[in-house]
N, C-alpha and C positions, 0 to 999 in steps of 0.2 A: 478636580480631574483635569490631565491635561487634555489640549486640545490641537498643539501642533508637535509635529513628526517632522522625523527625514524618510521615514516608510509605514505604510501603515500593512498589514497584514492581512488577510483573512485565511480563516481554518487555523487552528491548530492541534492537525495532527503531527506527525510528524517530519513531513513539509515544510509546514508554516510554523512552527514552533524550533525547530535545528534552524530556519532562516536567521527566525528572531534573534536566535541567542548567536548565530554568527555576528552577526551585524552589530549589534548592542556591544557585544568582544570587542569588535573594532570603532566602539564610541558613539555610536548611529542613536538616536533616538527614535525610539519602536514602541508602535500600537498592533497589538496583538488581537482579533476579534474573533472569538468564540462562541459558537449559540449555543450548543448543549454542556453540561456540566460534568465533570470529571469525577470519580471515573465512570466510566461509561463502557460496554460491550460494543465491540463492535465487527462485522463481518468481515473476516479476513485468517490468512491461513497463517498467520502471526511467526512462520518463519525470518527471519534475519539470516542472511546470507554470510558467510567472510568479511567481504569485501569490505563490509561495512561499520564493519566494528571497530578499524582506525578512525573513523569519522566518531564514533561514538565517544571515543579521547578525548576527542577535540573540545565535544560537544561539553565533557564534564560529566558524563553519567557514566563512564565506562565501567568504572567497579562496581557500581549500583548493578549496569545490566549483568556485571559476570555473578555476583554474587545471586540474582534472584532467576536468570533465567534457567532453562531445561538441558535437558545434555546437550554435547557433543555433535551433532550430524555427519557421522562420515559412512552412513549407508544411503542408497536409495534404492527401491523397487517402484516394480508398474505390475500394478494390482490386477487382474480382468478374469471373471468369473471367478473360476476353482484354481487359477494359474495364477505364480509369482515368479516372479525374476527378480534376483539380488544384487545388487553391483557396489562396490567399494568406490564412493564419491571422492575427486580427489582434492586435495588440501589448497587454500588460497596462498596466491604468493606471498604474501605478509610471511614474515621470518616469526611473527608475534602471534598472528590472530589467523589460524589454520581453518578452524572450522566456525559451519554455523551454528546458532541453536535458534531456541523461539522463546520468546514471551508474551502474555496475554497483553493486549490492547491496552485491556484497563488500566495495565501497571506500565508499561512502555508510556505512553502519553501522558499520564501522569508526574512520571518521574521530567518528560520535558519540559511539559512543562512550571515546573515549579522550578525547573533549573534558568529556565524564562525570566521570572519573577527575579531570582535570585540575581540575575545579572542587568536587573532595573528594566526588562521590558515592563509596559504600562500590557498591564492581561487584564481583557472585558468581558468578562465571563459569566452570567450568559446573554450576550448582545447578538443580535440580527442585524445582518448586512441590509439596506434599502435602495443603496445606488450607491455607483461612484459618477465622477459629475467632475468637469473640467476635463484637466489630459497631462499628460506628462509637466512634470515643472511644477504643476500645481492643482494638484487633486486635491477636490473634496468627498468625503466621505461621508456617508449619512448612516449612523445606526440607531438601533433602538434596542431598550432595556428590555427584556424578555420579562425580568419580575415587577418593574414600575411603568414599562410602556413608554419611557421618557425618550426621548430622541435626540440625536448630538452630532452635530458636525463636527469630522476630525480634518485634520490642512496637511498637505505630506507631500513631496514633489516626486515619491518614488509609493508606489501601489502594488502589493505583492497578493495572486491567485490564487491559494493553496487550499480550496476547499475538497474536500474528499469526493467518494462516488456520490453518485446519483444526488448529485449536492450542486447543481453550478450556480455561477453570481447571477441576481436578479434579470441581467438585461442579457443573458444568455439560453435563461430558462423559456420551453417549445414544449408543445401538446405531444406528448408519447402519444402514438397510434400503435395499440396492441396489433404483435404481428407472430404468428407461430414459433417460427425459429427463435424469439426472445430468448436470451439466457436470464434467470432468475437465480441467484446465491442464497446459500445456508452454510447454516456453522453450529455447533451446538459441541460443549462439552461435554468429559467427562470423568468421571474419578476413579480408580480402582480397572483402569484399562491392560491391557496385557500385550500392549504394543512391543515389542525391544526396546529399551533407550539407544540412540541414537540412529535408529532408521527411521527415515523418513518416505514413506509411499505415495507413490501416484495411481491412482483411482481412475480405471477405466470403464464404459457402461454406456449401453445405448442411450445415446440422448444427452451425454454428458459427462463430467468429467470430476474430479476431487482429490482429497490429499489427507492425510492424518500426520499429527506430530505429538510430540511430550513436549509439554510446555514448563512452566513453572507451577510449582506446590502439586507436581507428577499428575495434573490434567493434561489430559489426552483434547485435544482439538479435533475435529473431524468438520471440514468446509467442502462444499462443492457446488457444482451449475449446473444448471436442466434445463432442457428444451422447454418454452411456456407447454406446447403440444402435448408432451410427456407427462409431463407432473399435471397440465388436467386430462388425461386420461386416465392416469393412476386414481386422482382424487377422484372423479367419474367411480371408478369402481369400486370406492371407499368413503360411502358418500358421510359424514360427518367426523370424517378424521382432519383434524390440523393437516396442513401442509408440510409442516415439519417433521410431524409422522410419519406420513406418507414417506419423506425422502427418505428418512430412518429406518422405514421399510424396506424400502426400494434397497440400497446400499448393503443393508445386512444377507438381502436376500439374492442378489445380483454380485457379490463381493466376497469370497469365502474369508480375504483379511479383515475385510472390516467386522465380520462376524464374529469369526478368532479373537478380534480385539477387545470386543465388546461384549463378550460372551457374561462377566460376571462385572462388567461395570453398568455405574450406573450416572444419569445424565443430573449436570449440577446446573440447574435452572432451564431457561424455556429454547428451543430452537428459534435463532433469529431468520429473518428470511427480507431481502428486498432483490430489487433489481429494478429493469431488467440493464443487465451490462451494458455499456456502450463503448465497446473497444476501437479504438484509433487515436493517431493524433491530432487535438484540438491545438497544437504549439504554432502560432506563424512569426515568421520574422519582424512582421510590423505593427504585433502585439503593441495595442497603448499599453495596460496591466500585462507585468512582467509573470508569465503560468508558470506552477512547479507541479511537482507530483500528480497525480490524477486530472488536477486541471490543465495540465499539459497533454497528457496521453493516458491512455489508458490498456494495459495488456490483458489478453487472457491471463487469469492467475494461474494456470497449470504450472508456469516454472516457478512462479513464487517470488516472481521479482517485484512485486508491488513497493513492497517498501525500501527495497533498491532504486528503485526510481522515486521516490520520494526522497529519500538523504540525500542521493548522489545529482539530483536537479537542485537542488537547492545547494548543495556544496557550487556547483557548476555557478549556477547562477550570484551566490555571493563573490567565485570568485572573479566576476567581472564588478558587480555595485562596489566593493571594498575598493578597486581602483581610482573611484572617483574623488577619496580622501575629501574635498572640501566640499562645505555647504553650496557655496555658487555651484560648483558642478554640477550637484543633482538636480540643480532646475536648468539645466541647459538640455531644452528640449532635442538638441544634433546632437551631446552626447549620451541621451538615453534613446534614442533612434540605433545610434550605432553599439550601441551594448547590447541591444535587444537582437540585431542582427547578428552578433558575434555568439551571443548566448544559444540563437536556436541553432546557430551552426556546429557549435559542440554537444548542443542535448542530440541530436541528428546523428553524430557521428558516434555518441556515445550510445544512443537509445533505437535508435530506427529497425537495427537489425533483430534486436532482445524481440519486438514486436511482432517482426515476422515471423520468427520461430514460432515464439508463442503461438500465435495463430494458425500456426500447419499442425502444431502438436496436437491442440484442441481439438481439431477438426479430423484427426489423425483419431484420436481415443474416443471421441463419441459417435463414429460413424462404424458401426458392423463391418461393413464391406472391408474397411482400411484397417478397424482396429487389431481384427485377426488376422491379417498378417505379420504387422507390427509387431503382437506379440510373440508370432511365430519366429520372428526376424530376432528380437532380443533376447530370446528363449537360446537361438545359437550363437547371440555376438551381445553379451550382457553389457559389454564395454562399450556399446552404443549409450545406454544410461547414464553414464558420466561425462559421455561426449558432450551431452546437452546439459548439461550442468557448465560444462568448459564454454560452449557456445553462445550459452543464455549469460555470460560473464560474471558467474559467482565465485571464478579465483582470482577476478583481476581487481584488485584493491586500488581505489583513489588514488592519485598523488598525493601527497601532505604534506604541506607546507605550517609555518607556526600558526599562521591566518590561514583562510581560503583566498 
């Protein structure tokens, strides 16, 4: 196995996996470090935006994802009680790739990465991060085999961040002190649901917020977050129900769409549940380890830009490393100083505002006092719905170039 790199990875989701295979495109020798095994479920509202599906070209899975993903999206509603509003979502600028759809975790990641492998990434699957150690120019990396326990120094002068939620690098992990307002996520599918294909709703509710979609092989996804306070007061009332129940309660009974939806379906395995969310951004300019997706920042998922910011930081971010074309360069500790600098100044300019929204909408939908006006307010200007679609920037597609 080898043992040196020009970048070593961690995470791959779809961050740290679209890094790899950029870089590796452009000749980079890549160590890819993953601790759980593929495929895997994982919490998330598993839409893909427009925007992002010329990145998906790039990447080489493009026809894989048209072929296996869900419809179309060019509806949205905002769900809340017995009330719906409908709104016609508008088309991305791409002349090619107009709308979103979604696909499951399972198969999204999987298909990256094995297109990873395909383009000579070294994938460690399933290895544990233990430290990085050194600093720019020349990092060491320390993992360990999850099924032999064996432990391995990797050498790499560029270090890349991409572990998912509630996942950060060892010397960044802090004692959570439970605190009421916590947001806690779920997801649980389903089969035989009676959503529409190609609308997509946002889920409004005391305490909280969520989303429904048609995913691939016509599962219905159903995601959302809850006040810690909330889901234990429910659970309080329900004393030996799952958690996942409870929220499945909660939602059918609080939701007249979700109910409608789910009326004759039925759920295909267990509801997942972690948290608690930690939104903001973790990205600073004088980052030793270069952060992409979640370990950059983190949004409320109401708009569903989670994995927009994961392709489009890591597009961002390749296309400064691909600059440095030679091996001397990547160990030139001033020129990975000033990449890092240039890099947080275009995630900032690209990401800073997607965050703020997100964050008024959230707090906008799970708060009574705010959210019935809101709905009262969309109820007579529906075209507010797609504003923040325009806002949250899921018609504004990458630049593309042949590389990043």
């Amino acid at each position: 196995m080898k043992t040196h790199f020009d970048a070593v990875i961690v995470g791959a989701g779809p961050a740290g996996s679209s890094t790899a295979i950029w870089l590796a495109q452009a000749g980079w020798r890549v160590a890819l470090i993953e601790k759980q095994m593929f495929p895997r479920r994982k919490i998330c509202g598993e839409c893909l935006a427009a925007s992002n599906l010329p990145l998906l070209e790039t990447l080489g899975i493009g026809a894989a994802f048209a072929a296996l993903a869900g419809p179309e999206l060019r509806q949205v509603a905002l769900m809340r009680g017995s009330r719906s509003v409908v709104a016609e979502l508008p088309p991305a600028d791409d002349g090619i790739f107009r709308w979103g759809r979604a696909l499951g975790r399972e198969t999204l990641d999987t298909l990256l990465l094995e297109q990873a492998r395909s383009n000579g990434v070294q994938v460690m699957q399933p290895w544990t991060l233990q430290g990085f150690y050194g600093g720019p120019g020349k990092w060491r990396c320390e993992v360990r085999s999850v099924d032999t326990k064996a432990l391995l120094t990797l050498h790499a002068p560029v270090a890349v961040d991409a572990h998912g939620s509630w996942e950060p690098l060892p010397s960044d992990r802090l004692q959570h002190v439970c605190n009421v307002s916590d947001l806690l996520a779920f997801k649980a599918n389903f089969s035989g649901a009676s959503l529409p294909p190609g609308l997509l709703p946002v889920l409004s509710f005391e305490g909280g917020y969520g989303g429904m979609v048609l995913a691939d092989q016509g599962l219905l996804t159903l995601a959302c977050c809850i006040r810690r306070d909330r889901l234990t007061a429910l659970r309080q009332a329900s004393p030996g129900t799952s958690a996942g129940e409870v929220v499945e309660a909660l939602l059918k009974r609080e939701c007249a769409g979700v109910r409608a939806a789910l009326l004759s379906a039925t759920r295909v395995g267990a509801w997942l549940g972690t948290g608690p969310l930690a939104t903001g951004i973790r990205l600073r300019a004088d980052d030793p380890v270069f952060r992409i997706g979640n370990a950059a920042a983190e949004a409320h998922p109401i708009i569903g830009e989670g994995m927009s910011m994961a392709f489009q930081s890591a597009w961002l971010l390749c296309a400064h490393l691909i600059d440095a074309g030679v091996q001397p360069t990547l160990r030139d500790v001033t020129w990975q100083r000033a990449v890092s600098h240039a890099y947080a100044k275009d995630w900032h300019r690209q990401f800073a505002r997607r965050l703020r929204l997100a964050s008024v909408l959230a707090h906008l939908a799970m708060r009574p006092a705010w959210a019935a006006p809101l709905m009262a307010l969309v109820r007579v200007w529906p075209g507010l719905l797609p504003l923040a679609a325009i806002w949250g920037g899921k018609t504004r597609s990458m630049t593309i170039r042949s590389t990043p």
